[in-house]
C-alpha positions as CSV (number, residue, x, y, z in Angstrom):
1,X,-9.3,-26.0,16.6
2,X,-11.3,-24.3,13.9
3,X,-9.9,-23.2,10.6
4,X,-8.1,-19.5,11.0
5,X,-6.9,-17.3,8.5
6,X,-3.3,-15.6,9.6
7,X,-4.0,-12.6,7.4
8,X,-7.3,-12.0,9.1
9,X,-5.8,-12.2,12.5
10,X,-2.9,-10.2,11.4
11,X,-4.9,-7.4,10.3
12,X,-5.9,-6.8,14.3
13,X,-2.3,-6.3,15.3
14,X,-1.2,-2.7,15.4
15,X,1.2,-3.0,18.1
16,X,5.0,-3.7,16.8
17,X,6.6,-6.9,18.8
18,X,3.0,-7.9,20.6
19,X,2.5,-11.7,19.7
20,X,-0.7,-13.1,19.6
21,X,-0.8,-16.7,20.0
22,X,-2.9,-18.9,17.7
23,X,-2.0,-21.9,19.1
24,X,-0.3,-24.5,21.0
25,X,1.4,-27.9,19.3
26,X,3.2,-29.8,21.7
27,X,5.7,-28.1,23.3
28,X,5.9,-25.2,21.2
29,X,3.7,-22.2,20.2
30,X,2.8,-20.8,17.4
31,X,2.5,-17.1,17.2
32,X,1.7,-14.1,14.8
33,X,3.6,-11.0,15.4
34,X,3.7,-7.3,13.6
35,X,7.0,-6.1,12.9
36,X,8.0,-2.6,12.3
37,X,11.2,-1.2,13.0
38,X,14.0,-3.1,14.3
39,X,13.9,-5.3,17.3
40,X,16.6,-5.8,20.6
41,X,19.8,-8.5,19.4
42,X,19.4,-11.3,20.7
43,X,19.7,-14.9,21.6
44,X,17.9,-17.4,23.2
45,X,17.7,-21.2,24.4
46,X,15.7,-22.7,21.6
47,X,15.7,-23.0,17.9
48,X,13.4,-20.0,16.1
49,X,11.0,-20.4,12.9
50,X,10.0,-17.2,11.1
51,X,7.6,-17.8,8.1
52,X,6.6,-13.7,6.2
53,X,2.7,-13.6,6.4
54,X,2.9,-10.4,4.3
55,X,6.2,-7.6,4.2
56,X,9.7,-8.3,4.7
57,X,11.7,-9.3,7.4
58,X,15.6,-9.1,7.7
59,X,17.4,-11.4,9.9
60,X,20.9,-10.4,10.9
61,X,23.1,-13.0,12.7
62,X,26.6,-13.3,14.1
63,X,28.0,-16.4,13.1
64,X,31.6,-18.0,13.0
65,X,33.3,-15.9,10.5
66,X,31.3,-13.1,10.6
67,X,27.9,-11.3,10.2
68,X,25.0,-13.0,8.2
69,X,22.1,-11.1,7.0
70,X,18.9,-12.8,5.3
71,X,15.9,-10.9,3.4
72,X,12.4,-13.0,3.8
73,X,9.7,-12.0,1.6
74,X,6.5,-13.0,1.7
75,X,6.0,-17.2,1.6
76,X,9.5,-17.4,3.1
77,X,10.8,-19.0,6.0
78,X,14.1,-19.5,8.3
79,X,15.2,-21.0,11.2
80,X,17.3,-19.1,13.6
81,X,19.2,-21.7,15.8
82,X,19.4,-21.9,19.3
83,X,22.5,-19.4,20.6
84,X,23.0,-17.4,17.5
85,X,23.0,-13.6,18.4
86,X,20.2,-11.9,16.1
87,X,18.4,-9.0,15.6
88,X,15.2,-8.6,13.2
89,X,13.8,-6.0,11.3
90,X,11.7,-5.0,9.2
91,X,11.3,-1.6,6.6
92,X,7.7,-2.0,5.7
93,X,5.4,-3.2,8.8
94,X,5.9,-7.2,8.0
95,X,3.8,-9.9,9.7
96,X,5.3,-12.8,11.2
97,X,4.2,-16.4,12.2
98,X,6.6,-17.8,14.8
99,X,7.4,-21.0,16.2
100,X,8.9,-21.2,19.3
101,X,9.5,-23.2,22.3
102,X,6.9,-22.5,24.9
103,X,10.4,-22.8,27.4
104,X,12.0,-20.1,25.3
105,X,14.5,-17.8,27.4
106,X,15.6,-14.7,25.9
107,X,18.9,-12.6,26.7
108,X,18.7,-9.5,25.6
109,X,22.0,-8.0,24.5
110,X,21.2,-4.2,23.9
């Protein structure tokens, strides 16, 4: 694999919730995604790792006990774990790396 910058690749995604993958590890995948707007709750089979490239993305949860809502800025990270019902957004065009399960199953709740 040669070096790759994820800004760079990042700045040829125009298309909200269209991952581009930039590679493979293992089992799992590692993906850049443009997020603007808010996306379909949630859930799926496998752990979830969001890492901000650039923007903000909110992470809303329902857990035991209630609704939990995260803010990532840029640098930050978060894993959403496997079942938890989410939905992500974000107010200013963020881009995302993901790491997920190449097995990952989604069901959509919306």
């Amino acid at each position: 694999m040669e070096v790759k910058s994820l800004k760079k690749l990042g700045e040829g995604l125009k298309e909200p919730f269209s991952p581009l993958e930039v590679c493979v590890l293992d089992d799992l995948h590692l993906l850049l995604v443009r997020f603007g707007g808010t996306y379909r709750k949630h859930r799926h089979n496998r752990d979830e790792f969001f890492m901000v490239i650039e923007g903000t993305l909110e992470v809303e949860m329902e857990m035991k006990g209630g609704t939990k809502k995260v803010t990532l800025r840029e640098g930050e990270c978060y894993v959403v774990p496997k079942g938890v019902i989410h939905r992500t957004s974000s107010p200013d065009d963020a881009l995302i790396a993901l790491v997920e399960g190449k097995d990952i199953s989604y069901e959509f709740l919306e």
